[in-house]
C-alpha positions as CSV (number, residue, x, y, z in Angstrom):
1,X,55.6,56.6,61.2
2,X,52.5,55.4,59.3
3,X,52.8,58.2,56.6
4,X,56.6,57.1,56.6
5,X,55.2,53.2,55.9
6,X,52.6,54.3,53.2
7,X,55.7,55.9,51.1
8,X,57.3,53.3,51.5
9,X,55.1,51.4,50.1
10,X,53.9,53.6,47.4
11,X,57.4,53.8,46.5
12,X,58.1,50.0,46.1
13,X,54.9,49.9,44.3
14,X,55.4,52.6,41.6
15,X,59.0,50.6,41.1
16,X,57.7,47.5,40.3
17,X,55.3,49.2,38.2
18,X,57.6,50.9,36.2
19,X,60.1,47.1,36.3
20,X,56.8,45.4,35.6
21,X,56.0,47.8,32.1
22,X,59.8,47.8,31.4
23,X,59.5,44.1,31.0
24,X,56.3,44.3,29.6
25,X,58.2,46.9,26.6
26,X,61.3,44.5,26.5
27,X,58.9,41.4,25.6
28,X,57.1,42.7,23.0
29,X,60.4,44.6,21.8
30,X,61.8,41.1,21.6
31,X,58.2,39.3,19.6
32,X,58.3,42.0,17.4
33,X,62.2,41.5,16.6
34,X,61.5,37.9,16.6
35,X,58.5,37.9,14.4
36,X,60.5,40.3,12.2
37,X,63.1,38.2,11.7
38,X,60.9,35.5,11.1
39,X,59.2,37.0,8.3
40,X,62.9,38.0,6.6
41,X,64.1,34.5,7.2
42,X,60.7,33.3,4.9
43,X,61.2,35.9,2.5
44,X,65.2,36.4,2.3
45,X,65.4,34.5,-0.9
46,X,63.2,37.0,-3.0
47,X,66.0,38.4,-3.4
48,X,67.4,36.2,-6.0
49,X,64.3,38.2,-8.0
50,X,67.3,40.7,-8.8
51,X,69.0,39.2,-11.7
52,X,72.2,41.0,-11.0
53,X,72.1,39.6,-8.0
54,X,71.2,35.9,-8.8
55,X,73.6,36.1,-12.1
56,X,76.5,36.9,-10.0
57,X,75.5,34.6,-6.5
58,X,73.5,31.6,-8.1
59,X,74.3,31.6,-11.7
60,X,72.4,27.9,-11.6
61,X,69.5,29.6,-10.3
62,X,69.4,31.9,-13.4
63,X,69.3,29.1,-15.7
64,X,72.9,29.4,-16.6
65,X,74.7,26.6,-18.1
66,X,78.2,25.6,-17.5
67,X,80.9,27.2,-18.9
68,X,83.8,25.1,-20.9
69,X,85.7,23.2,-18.0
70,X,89.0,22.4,-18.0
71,X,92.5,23.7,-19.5
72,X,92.4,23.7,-23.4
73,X,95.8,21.8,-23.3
74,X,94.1,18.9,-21.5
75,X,93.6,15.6,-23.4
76,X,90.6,14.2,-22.0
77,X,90.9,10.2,-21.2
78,X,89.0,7.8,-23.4
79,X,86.4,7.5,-20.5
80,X,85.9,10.8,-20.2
81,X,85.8,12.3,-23.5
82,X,81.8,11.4,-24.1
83,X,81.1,13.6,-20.8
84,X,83.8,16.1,-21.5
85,X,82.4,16.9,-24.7
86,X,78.9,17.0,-23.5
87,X,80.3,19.8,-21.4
88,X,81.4,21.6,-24.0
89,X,79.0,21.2,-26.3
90,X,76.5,22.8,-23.9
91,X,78.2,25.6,-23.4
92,X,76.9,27.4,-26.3
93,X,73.7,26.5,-25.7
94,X,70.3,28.4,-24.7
95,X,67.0,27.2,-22.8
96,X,64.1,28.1,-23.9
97,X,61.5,28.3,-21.2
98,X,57.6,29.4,-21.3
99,X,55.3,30.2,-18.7
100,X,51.8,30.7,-17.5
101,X,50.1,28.0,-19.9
102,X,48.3,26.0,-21.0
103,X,46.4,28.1,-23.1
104,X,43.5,26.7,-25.4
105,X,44.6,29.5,-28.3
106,X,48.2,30.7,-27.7
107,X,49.8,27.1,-26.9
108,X,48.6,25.2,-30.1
109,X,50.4,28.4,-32.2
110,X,53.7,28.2,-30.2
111,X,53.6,24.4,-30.5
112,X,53.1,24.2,-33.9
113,X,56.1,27.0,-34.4
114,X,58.5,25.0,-32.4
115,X,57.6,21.9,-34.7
116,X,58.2,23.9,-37.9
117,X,61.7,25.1,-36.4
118,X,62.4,21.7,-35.0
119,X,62.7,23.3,-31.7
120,X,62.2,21.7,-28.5
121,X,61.7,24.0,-25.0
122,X,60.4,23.7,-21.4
123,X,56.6,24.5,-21.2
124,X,56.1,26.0,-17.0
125,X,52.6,25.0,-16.6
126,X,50.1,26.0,-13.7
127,X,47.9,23.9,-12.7
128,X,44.9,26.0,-12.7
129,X,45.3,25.9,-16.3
130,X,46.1,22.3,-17.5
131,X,43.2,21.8,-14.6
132,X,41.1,23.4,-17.6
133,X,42.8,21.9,-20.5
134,X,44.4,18.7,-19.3
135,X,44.6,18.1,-23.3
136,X,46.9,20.7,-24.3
137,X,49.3,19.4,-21.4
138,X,49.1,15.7,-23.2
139,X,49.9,17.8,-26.3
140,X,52.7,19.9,-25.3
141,X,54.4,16.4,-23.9
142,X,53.9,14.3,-26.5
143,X,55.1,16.9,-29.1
144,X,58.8,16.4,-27.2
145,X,58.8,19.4,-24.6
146,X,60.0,19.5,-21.3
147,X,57.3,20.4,-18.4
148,X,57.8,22.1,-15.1
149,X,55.9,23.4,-12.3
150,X,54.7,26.7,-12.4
151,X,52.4,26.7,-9.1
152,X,49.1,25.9,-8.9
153,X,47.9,29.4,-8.8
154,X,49.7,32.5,-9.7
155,X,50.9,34.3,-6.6
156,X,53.4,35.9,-4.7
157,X,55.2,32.9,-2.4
158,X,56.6,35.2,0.2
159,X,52.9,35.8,1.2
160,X,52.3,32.1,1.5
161,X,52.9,30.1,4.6
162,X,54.8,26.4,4.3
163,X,51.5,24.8,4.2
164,X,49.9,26.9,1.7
165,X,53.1,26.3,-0.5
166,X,53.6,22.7,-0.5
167,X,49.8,22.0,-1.1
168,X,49.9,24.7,-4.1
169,X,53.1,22.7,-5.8
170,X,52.1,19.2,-4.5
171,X,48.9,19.3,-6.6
172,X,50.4,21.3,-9.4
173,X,53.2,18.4,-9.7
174,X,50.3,15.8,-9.2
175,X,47.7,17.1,-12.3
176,X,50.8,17.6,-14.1
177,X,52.2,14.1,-13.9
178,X,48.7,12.6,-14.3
179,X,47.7,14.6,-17.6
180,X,50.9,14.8,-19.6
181,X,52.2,11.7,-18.6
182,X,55.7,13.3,-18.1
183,X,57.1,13.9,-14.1
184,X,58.1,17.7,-13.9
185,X,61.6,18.2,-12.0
186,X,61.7,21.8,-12.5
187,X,59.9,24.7,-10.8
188,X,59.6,28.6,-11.3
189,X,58.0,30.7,-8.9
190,X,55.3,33.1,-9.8
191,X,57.2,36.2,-10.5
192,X,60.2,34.8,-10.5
193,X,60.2,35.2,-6.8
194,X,61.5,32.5,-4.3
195,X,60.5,32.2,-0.3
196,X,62.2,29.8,2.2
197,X,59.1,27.9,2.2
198,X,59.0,27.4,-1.4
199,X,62.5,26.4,-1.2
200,X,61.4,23.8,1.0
201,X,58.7,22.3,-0.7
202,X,60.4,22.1,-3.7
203,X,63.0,20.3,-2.0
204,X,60.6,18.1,-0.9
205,X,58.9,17.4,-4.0
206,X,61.8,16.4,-5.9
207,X,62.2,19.9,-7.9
208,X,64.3,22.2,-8.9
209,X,64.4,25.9,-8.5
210,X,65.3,28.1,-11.7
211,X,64.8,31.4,-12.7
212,X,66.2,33.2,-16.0
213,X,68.6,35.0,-17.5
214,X,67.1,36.5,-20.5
215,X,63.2,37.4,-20.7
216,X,60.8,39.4,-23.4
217,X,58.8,41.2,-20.9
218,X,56.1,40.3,-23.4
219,X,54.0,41.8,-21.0
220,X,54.9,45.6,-20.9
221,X,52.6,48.2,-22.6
222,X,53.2,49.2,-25.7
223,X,55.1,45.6,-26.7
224,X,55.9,44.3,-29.9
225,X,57.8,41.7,-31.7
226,X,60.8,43.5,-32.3
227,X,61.0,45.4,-28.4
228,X,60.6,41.8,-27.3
229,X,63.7,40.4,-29.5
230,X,65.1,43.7,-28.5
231,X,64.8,43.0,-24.6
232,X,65.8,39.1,-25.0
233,X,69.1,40.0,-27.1
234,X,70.3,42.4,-24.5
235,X,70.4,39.3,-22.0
236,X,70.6,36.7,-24.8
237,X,74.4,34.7,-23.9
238,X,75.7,31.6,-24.8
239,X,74.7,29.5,-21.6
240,X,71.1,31.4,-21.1
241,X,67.4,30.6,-20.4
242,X,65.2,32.8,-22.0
243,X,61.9,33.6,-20.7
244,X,58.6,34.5,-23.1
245,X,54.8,33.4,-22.2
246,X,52.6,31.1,-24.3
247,X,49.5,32.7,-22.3
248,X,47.9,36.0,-21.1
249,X,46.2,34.6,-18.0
250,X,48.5,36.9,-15.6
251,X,49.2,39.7,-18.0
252,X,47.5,41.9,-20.5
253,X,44.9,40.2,-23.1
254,X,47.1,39.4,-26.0
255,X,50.5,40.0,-24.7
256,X,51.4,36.6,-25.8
257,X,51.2,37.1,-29.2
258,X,54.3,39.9,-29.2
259,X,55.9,36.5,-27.8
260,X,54.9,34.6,-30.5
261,X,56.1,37.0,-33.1
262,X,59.6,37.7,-31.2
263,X,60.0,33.8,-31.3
264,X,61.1,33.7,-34.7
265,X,63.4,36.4,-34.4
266,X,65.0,34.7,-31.5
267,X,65.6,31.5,-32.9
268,X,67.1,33.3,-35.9
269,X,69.4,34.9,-33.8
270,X,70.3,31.9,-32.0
271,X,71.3,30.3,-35.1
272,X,73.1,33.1,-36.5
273,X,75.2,33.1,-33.1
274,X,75.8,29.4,-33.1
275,X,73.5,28.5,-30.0
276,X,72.1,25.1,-29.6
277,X,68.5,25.8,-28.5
278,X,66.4,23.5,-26.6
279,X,65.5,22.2,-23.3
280,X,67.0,22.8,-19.6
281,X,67.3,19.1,-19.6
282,X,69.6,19.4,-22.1
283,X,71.8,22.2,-20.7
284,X,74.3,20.6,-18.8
285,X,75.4,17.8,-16.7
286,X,73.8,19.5,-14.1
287,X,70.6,19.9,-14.9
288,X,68.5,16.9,-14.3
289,X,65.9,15.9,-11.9
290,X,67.5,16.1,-7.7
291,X,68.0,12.8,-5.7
292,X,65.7,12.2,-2.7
């Protein structure tokens, strides 16, 4: 009877063991799953780095301007007609965009370029660079330009927790605003890559998210002024941003100055297509800075 009992018990023993590590598998079956789709959730809008992608879901996201509104047959009313035609007007126009400066030798050159050309764009700035040359940011404002936010470092967001994020663009929007005088509204990610926590902040801070349409890739081997022009034309549109960089603190020494010779070429082209080019400011009715 006692062996009986003992198998008994062994019995109910081994089955609670084996209930007890099926549990034990289920939990951490769930955290994983749970952690997993935590970190997907965070990183989910990297996606928008495929410009197919963010052309065809968030076209505002890419820097694309509005298109002519309205039917052609439609006589605007009195009121109206100012912000009708501003619509309009916009729709052939491109926004030129520059990140990763300040830099104390490239800047001054694409600065005094854009002055020649009478050619205002949005400077991206980070703020370990203006942190080093709080003087060129002064000069890049007072010259006319729109800034943004480019970070405060360069890095990937979708490694970066919500903390980490906000305090990156918080002081990056702070040495901005205290140095150039000017309050940024916009904000690129490093890479051109987005994360919900960078969505977030930005909210937070008053900014707004764009990307590009049209970019030099300034920074590939082997780049030169006319494969930059080259790369920008095949994404150049009425409606566009185009991307170069006015530094060479993320990217090969000297890759800026492909950008700086394609820059010309650009603006040539612009004017031979009929493009307004300027700010994103001036883009569209859309594009200014986000109520709280």
């Amino acid at each position: 009877m006692s062996d009986k009992l003992n198998q008994a018990v062994n019995s109910a023993s081994n089955t609670a063991q084996a209930g007890d590590s099926r549990s034990t598998w289920t939990l951490v079956g769930r955290t994983l799953a749970a952690v997993a789709g935590v970190a997907v959730a965070h990183a989910g809008p990297g996606i928008t780095a495929l410009r197919p992608v963010r052309a065809s879901l968030f076209p505002q996201l890419s820097g694309i301007a509005e298109a002519d509104s309205g039917p052609a047959d439609t006589a605007p009313s009195v009121a109206g007609a100012a912000a009708d035609g501003a619509v309009r007007a916009r729709s052939g126009h491109v926004a030129l965009t520059f990140d990763d400066g300040p830099d104390p030798v490239a800047t001054p050159l694409f600065l005094d370029l854009l002055r020649e050309r009478g050619v205002h764009a949005t400077f991206f700035l980070l703020g370990t660079q203006v942190s080093k040359h709080p003087r060129l940011a002064a000069d890049i404002a007072d010259a006319g330009h729109e800034i943004g936010v480019h970070g405060w470092r360069h890095r990937y967001l979708p490694l970066r927790g919500p903390i980490a994020t906000y305090d990156d663009l918080a002081a990056a929007k702070e040495i901005i605003t205290a140095t150039s005088g000017a309050t940024p509204w916009l904000y690129r990610p490093p890479y051109g890559v987005l994360s919900t926590a960078g969505l977030v902040a930005a909210r937070r801070l008053r900014l707004m998210p764009v990307l590009w349409s049209a970019w030099g890739k300034e920074w590939a081997p082997g780049s030169t002024p006319a494969s930059v022009h080259a790369t920008l034309s095949d994404g150049l549109a009425a409606g566009s941003t185009v991307l170069l960089h006015d530094s060479d603190c993320t990217s090969p020494q000297g890759s800026w100055r492909s950008a700086l010779g394609a820059l010309p070429l650009l603006l040539d082209e612009c004017e031979r297509r009929a493009f307004t080019v300027g700010p994103l400011g001036e883009h569209g009715p859309r594009w200014h800075q986000p109520t709280a």
